[in-house]
Each structure stands twice: as C-alpha cells, then as structure tokens.
C-alpha positions as CSV (number, residue, x, y, z in Angstrom):
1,X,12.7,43.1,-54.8
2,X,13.9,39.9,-53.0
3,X,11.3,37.3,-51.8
4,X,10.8,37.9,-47.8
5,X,12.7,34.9,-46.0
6,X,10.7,31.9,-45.4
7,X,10.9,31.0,-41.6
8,X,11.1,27.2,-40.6
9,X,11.2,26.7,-36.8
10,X,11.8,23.5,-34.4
11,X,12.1,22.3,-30.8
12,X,14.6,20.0,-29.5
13,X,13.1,17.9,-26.2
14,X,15.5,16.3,-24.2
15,X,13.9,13.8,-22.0
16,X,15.9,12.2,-19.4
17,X,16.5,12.5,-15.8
18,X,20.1,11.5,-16.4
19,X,20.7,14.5,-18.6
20,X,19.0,17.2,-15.4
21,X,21.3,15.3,-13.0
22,X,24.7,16.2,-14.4
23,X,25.2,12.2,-14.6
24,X,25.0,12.3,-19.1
25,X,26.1,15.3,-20.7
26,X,24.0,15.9,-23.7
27,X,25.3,16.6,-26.9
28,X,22.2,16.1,-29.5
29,X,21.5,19.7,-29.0
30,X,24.6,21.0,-30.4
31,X,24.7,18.3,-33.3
32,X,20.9,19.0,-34.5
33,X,21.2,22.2,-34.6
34,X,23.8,23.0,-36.7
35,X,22.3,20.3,-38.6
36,X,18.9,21.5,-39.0
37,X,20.4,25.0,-40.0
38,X,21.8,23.7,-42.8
39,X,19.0,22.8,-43.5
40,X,17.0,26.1,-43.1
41,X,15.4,25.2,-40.1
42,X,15.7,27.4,-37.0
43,X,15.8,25.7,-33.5
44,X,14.1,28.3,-31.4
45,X,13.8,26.5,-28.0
46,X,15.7,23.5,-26.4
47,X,14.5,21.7,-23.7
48,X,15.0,19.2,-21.1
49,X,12.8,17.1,-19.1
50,X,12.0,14.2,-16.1
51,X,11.2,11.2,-17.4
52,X,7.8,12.0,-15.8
53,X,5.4,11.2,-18.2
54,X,2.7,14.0,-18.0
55,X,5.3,16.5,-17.9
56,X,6.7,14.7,-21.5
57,X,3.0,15.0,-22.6
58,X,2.2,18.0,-21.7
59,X,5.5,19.3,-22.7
60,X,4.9,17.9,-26.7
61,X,1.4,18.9,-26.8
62,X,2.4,22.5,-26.3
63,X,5.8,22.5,-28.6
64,X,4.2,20.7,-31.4
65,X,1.8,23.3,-31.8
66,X,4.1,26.4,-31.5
67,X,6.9,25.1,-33.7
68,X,6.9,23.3,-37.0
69,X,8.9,20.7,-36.1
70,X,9.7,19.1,-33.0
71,X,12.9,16.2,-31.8
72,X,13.2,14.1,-29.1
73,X,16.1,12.5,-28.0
74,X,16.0,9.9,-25.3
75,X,13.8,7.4,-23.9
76,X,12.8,4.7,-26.3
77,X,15.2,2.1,-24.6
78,X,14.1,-1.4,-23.8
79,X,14.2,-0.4,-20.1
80,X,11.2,0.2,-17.6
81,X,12.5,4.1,-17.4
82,X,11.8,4.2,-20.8
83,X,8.4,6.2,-21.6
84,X,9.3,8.2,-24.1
85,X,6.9,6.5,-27.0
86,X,3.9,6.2,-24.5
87,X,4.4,9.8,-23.7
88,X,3.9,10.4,-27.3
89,X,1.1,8.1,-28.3
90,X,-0.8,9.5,-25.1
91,X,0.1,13.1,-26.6
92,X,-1.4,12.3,-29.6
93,X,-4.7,10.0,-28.2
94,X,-3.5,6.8,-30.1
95,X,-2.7,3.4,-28.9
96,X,0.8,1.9,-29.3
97,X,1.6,-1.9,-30.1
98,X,4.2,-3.5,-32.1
99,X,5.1,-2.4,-35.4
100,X,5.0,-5.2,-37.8
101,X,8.1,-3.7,-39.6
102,X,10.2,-2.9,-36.6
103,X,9.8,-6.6,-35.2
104,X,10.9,-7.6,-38.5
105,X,13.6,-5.6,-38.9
106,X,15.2,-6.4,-35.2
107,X,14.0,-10.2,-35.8
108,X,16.3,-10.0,-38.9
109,X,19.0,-8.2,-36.9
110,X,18.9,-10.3,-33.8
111,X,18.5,-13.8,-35.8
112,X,18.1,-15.8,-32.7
113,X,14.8,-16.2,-31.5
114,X,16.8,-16.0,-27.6
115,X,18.5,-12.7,-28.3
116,X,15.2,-11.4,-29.1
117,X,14.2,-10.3,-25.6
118,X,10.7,-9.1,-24.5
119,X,12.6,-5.9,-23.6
120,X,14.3,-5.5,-27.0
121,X,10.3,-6.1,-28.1
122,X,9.3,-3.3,-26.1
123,X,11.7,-1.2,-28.4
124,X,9.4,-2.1,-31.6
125,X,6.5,-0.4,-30.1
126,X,5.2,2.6,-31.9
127,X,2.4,4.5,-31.3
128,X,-0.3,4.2,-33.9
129,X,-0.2,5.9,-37.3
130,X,3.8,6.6,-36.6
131,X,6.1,6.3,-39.5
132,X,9.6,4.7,-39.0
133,X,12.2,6.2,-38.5
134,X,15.6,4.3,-40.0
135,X,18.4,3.1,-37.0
136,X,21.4,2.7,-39.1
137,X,23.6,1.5,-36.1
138,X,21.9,-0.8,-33.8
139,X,18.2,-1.1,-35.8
140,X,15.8,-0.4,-33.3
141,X,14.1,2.0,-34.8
142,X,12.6,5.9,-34.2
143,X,9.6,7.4,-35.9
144,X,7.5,10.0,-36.8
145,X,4.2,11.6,-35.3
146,X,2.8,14.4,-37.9
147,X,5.8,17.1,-36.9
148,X,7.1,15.4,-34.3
149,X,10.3,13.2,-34.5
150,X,11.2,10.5,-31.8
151,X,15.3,9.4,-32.1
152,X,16.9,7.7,-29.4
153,X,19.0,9.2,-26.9
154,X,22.9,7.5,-27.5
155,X,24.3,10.5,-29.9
156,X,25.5,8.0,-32.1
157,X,22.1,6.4,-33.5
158,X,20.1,9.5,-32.8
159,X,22.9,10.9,-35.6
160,X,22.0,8.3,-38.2
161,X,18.8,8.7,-37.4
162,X,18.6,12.1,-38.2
163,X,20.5,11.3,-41.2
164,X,18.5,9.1,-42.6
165,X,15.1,11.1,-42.6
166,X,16.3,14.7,-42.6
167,X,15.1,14.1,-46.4
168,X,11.4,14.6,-45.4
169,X,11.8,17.8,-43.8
170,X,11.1,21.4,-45.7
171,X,12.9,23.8,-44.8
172,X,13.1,27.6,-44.9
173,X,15.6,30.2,-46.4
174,X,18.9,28.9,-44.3
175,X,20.5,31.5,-41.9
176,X,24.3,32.6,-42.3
177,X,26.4,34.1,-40.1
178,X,29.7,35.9,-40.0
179,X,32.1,36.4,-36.8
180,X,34.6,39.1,-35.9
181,X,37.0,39.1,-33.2
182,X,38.2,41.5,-31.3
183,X,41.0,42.3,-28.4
184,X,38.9,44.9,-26.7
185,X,36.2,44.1,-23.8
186,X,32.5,44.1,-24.3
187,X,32.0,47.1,-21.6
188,X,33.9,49.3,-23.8
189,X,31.7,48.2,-26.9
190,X,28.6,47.7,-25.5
191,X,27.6,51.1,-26.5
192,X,28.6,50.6,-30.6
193,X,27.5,47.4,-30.7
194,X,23.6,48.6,-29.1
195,X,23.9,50.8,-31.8
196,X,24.3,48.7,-34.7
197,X,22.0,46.3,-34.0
198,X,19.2,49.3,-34.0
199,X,20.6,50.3,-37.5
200,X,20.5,46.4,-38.9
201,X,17.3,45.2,-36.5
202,X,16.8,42.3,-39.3
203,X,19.6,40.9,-38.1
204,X,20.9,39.0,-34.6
205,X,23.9,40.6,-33.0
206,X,25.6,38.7,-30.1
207,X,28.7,39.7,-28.2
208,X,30.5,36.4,-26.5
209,X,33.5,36.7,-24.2
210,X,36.2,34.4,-23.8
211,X,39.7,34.0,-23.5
212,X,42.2,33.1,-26.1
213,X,45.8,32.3,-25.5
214,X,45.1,33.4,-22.0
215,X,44.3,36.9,-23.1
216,X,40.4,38.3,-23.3
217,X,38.8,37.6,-26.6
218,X,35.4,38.7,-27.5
219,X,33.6,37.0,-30.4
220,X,31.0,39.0,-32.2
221,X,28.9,37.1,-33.9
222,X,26.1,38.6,-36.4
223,X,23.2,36.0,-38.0
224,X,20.6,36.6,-40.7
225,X,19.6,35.2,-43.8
226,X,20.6,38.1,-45.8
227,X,24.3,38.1,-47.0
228,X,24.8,41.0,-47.8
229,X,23.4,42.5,-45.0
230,X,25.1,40.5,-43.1
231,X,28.3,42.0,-45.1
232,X,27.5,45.8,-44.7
233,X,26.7,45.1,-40.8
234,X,30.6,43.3,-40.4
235,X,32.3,45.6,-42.5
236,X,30.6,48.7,-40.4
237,X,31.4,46.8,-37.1
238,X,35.1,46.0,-38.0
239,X,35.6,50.0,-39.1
240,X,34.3,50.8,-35.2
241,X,36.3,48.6,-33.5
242,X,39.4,49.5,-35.8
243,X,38.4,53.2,-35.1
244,X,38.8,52.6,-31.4
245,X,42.2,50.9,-32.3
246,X,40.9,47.1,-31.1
247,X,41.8,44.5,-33.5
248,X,38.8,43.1,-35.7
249,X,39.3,39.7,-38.0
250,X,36.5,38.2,-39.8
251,X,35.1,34.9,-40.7
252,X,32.5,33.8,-42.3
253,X,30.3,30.7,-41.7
C-alpha cells in the first residue's frame, strides 16, 4: 500500500495599494505558484492587501498559523509607503534595526558612501531574529521570519529571491495534473463531469471555458498527486466526451 500523500500548504500576501487599485498588475502570484508546486507545496489562499499596517499584521498573524508557509511580495522599498518589514516585526513582537550584513552587503554594492542614502538604509532593516534572504539583482535584501518569507514586490528580484532560498523549504508529495479538451459546452457536461468527480473525490476536477480560434473551447482540467488515478479519471472522462461525439485531447503536465 502506498504511503498517504504528505500535504505542504502556503499563502501568498500581496501587499500593496497599487496592486487593489488596478494601477500594477501583479504577477508573483502566478510565478510562485507554479513554482512552489514543483516543489510540493500547495498554495491554498492568495491574498491582497492596503498598505495599512494593522490590516498587514493582523492579516500574517492569522495566515502564518493556518498555513505552513507564508510569502509576501511588496513593500520593503526605501520609500515612506513602505511598511511591509514593520508590519512583520510588529506581527511577530520583535524590534527591527539594521542588519549588520545587509548594510554590508548594499555598502559593498553601492561603494560610495553618497549613493548610500538614508532611504536605501531603511531597506537594510530587518526585524529581529530574521534570516536573510539573498537579492541576486539589485542586493537589497528579503528575509525570513520562522514560516514566513518577505521578497520584494518588482517580479524580477522577488524571482531571484525565491530562487535563491527555495532550498530551505520542505515540501510535500508534489501534485500533477492532466488536461483534456473538448468542443462541446460545459452545460451539456456538467452532468458527467458532477459525476466523475464523485467516483474519483481524491482528486480536483475543474471545467474552464474559453475560446480557441474563435470557437468555444472548454479545458478540463483534473489535479492530484496520484498518477495513475489521475490516468484512469482522464481516460474515463475522454471515453464520455467521445461517447457524446465531442472531441477530447489530452495533455499532461
């Protein structure tokens, strides 16, 4: 008997009031996601917030607890909109000062004394007991609060960072997925597809319209951590859909 799948979860906090305004669209989500999949880590909840600081407390008190690991993107900037680190020493009870390493690090980067700028300072602030997190691209770095992982908010550098710790994270058994598409409309395979998902409840089952080459397209798309379930429940699928003469073609992720 196979050993019962081992369940990693994570948050993703967006903090910004740029992202809730429409003015920045946000694509961390997307990337650390997929990312953290491979990974065998399941994002369960995404979400977005002011840069009001005790909604960003309260907001990381509660997800740090429910989750087993938590990222936030956004809002370590050397501007005065920039809370996101007190958010999260206040979060945790600490204090927050320079970190000896970071100054070094951007002193190093910066090289004169000039460029150094009390707001660039403001950037090597951590809170107390926080554990760097590597900035590849422009060295100001993130860090690390128990679960919880601060990056910055520009895609690029909250990539790298990502890239550069994801070593220190444990993960679970990673979920797979297959997709099958198919010519015919969800309202006609709503029923079928209710069905299946009762006969295979271990798995997820979502149905996602669209249109391809200007013609409705629905993409079916079934996730688990069990391949060949995942196997038997798109070979059962693609039989219905062929057995109410729709088209059905696979692929596997």
């Amino acid at each position: 008997m196979s050993e019962p799948a081992k369940v990693v979860t994570a948050c993703i906090l967006v903090i910004g009031n740029e992202i809730l305004s429409g003015r920045t669209r946000d694509s961390n989500i997307q990337y650390l996601a997929l990312e953290l999949g491979k990974l065998g880590v399941q994002v369960r909840e995404c979400r977005v917030v002011p840069d009001i600081e005790a909604t960003v407390v309260a907001t990381v008190n509660e997800v740090r607890k429910k989750f087993d690991y938590v990222f936030t993107t956004g809002g370590i900037g050397p501007t005065h909109d920039d809370i996101t680190a007190d958010c999260i020493a206040k979060a945790f009870g600490v204090g927050i000062s320079e970190h000896p390493e970071a100054v070094e690090r951007m002193t190093k980067h910066y090289g004169d004394v000039a460029l150094f700028t009390p707001a660039r300072r403001r950037m090597a602030r951590v809170p107390h007991g926080g554990i760097l997190v590597d900035n590849p691209v422009s060295v100001a770095p993130g860090f690390q609060m128990e679960n919880v992982f601060t990056f910055a908010g520009i895609p690029k550098v909250a990539e790298a960072m990502f890239q550069s710790m994801k070593h220190r994270l444990v993960g679970g058994t990673p979920v797979v997925s297959r997709t099958v598409r198919t010519n015919l409309p969800e309202g006609i395979i709503a029923e079928p597809l209710g069905a299946l998902q009762k006969r295979y409840e271990d798995l997820d089952i979502g149905s996602y319209p669209a249109f391809r080459n200007g013609k409705p397209s629905v993409s079916l798309v079934l996730r688990g951590t069990d391949d060949a379930r995942l196997a038997a429940a798109s070979a059962e699928l693609m039989d219905t859909l062929r057995g109410m003469n729709g088209e059905a073609e696979e692929f596997v992720v």
